[in-house]
C-alpha positions in Angstrom: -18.3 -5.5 3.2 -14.7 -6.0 1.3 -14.6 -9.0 -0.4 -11.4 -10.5 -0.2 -10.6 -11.1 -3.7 -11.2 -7.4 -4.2 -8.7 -6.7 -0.9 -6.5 -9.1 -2.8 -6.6 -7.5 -6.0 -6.2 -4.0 -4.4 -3.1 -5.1 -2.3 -1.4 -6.9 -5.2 -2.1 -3.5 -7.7 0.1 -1.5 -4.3 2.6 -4.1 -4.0 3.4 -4.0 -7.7 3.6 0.1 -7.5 5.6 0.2 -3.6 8.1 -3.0 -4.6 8.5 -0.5 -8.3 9.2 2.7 -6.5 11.8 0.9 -3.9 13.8 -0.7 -6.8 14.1 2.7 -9.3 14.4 5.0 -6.3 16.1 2.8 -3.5 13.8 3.7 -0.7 9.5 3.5 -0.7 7.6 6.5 -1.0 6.6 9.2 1.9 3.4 9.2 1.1 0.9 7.6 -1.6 0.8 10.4 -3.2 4.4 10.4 -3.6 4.1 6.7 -5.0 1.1 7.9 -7.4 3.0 10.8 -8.7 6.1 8.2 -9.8 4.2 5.6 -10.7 1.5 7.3 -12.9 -1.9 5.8 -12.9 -3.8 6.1 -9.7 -3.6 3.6 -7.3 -7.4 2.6 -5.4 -7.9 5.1 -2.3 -11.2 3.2 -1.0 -12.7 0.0 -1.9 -15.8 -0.7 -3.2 -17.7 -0.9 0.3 -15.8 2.9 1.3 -13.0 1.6 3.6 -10.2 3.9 3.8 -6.4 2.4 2.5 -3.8 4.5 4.5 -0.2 3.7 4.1 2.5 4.5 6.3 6.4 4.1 5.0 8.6 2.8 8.5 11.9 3.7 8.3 14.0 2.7 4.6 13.1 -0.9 4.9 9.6 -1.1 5.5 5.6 0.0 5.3 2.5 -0.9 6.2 -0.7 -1.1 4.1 -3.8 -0.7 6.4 -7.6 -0.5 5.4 -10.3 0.8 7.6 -9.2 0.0 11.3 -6.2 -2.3 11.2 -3.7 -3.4 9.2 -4.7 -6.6 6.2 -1.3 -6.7 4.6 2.3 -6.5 6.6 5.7 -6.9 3.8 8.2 -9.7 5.0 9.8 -8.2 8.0 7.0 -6.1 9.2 5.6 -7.3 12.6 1.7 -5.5 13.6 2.0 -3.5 16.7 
């Protein structure tokens, strides 16, 4: 099970990378690999109980963060299917 302090942390360390990325390169990144390989240290993949982060860049002005089967964090703007 996820705690949610450790979701929060984890969400708050992608934030701070995506919100980076968007202001030095005008758009977010493809992929998280592509946000890893600007932003330099490596961002968490899993959390501590093995859920899968996946992250999805929709169109120039959004994304969504999603963990194990749904998505936990939505930016301003973003609406869940």
């Amino acid at each position: 099970m996820v705690t949610s302090s450790e979701r929060v942390f984890h969400q708050a360390h992608f934030v701070t990378a995506l919100e980076m990325h968007r202001k030095q390169h005008g758009d977010y990144p493809a992929t998280l690999d592509d946000l890893e390989s600007a932003s330099g240290p490596a961002l968490p993949r899993k959390s501590l109980a093995g859920d899968v982060y996946q992250y999805e860049r929709v169109g120039k002005a959004g994304y969504r963060l999603m963990m194990g089967n749904g998505p936990h964090l939505l930016p301003p703007g973003m609406a869940a299917d």
